[in-house]
NUKOL-116809 format. One record per residue (C-alpha): x, y, z. Coordinates in steps of 0.25 Angstrom, whole numbers, padded with zeros to 4 digits, always signed. Example, Ala and Ser with C-alpha at 12.3 -4.5 7.8 and 13.67 -1.06 7.14 Angstrom:
BEGIN
+0049-0018+0031+0055-0004+0029
This chain:
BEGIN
+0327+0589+0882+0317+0596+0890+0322+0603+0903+0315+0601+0916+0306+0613+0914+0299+0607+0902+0301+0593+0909+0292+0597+0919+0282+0606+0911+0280+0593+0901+0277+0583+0915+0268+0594+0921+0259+0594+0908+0257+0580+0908+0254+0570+0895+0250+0576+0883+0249+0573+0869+0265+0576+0868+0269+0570+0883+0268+0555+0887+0274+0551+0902+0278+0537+0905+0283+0531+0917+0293+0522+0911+0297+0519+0897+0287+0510+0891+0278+0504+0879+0271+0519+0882+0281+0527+0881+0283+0521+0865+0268+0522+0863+0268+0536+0868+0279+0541+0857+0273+0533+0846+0261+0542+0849+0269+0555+0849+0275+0551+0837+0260+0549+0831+0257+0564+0835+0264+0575+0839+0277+0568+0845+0278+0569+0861+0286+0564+0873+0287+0553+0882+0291+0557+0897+0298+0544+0902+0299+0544+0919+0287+0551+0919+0272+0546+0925+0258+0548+0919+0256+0560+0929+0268+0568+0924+0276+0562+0936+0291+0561+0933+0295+0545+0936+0308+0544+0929+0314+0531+0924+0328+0523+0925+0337+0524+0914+0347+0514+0912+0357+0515+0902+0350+0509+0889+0334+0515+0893+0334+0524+0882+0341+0519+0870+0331+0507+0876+0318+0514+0876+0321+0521+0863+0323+0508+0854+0311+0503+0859+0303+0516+0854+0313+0514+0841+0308+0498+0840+0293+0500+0845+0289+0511+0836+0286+0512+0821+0291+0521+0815+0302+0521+0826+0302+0533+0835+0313+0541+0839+0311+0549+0851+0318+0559+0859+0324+0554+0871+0327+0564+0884+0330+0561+0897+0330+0568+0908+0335+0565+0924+0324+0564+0934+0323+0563+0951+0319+0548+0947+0326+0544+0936+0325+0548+0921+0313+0555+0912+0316+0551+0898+0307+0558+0888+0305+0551+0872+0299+0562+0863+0295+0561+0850+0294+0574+0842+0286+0575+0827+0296+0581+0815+0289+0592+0810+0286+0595+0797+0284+0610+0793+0272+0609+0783+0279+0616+0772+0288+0604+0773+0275+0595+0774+0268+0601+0761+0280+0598+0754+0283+0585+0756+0268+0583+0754+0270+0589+0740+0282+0581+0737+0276+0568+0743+0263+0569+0734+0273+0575+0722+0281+0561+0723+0268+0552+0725+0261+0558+0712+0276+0556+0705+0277+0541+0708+0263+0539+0707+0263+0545+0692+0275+0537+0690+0270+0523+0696+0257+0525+0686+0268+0528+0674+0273+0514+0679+0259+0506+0678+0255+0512+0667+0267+0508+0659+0268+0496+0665+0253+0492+0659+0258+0495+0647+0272+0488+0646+0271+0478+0659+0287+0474+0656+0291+0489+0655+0306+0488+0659+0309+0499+0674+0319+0506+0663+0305+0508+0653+0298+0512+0665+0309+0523+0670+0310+0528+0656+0294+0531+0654+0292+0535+0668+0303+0545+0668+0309+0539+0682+0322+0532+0684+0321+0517+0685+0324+0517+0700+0311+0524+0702+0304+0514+0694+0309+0504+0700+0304+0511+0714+0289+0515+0708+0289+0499+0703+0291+0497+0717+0281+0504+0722+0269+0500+0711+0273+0485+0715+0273+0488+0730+0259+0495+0728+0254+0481+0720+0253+0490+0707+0263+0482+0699+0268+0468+0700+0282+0463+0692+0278+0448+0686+0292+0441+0682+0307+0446+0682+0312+0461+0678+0316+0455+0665+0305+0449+0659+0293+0453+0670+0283+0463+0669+0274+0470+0677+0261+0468+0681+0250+0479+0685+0242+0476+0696+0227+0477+0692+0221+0476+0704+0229+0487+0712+0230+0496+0699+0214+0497+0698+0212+0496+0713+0221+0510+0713+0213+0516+0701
């Protein structure tokens, strides 16, 4: 919560790529933390005019818990800001910020590494599961565990995903079916 030094400094400086001031809470007061939340984060001076002027608002009871389910319910992914109030000549100044996490980029580098480490393991494993599909089109999950060298729950998930990406198709039961390679997509990604 800022004190009313800093209050003051923010309202003299006016709107910036960080501050927003609206009169009342509105559609724009959502709008403008979307955008925040799109950049650099920022915050929202609710009670306050265009020209920096403090207005305030009423606050009943349920304003708040109000206002902040219908940032919750009108924004995706859902936004989750900080909410201060503050007492005013002429009712309340409520501020909604919304800061970015920050990331060091050591941290950044690393996760980068083990994203890409992660996507070429289950990218080498998927094409181990086409290519011994081409060949044995009713392989068994417990076969395909066994020659991969990854438990079956993990063949199950990477069947999973080779049939959500249209690469593989299952033709009949479990028992008795067998798989089918989808031409079209599997040349189309050549």
């Amino acid at each position: 919560m800022m004190n009313n030094k800093d209050l003051q400094q923010i309202l003299t400086n006016c709107e910036n790529e960080t501050v927003e001031f609206k009169a009342s809470f509105n559609m724009g007061v959502i709008e403008s933390l979307s955008a925040f939340a799109n950049c650099k984060g920022g915050t929202v001076f609710v009670g306050v005019t265009d020209a920096g002027k403090i207005c305030g608002v009423a606050l009943a009871a349920e304003s708040i818990p109000q206002w902040c389910n219908e940032i919750k319910s009108k924004t995706e992914p859902v936004l989750l800001p900080d909410v201060d109030i503050y007492d005013v000549e002429d009712g309340f100044l409520t501020t909604f910020s919304y800061t970015l996490q920050k990331i060091n980029s050591a941290t950044k580098e690393d996760l980068q590494k083990d994203l890409q480490k992660d996507l070429q393991k289950i990218t080498l494993n998927q094409q181990q599961i086409i290519n011994l599909i081409k060949d044995n089109p009713k392989i068994s999950q417990k076969k395909l565990s066994s020659l991969v060298g990854i438990n079956e729950k993990n063949i199950r998930n990477n069947i999973a995903k080779l049939k959500s990406l249209g690469l593989i198709t299952r033709i009949g039961p479990d028992r008795g079916g067998y798989w089918q390679i989808n031409k079209q997509k599997e040349e189309h990604d050549e």
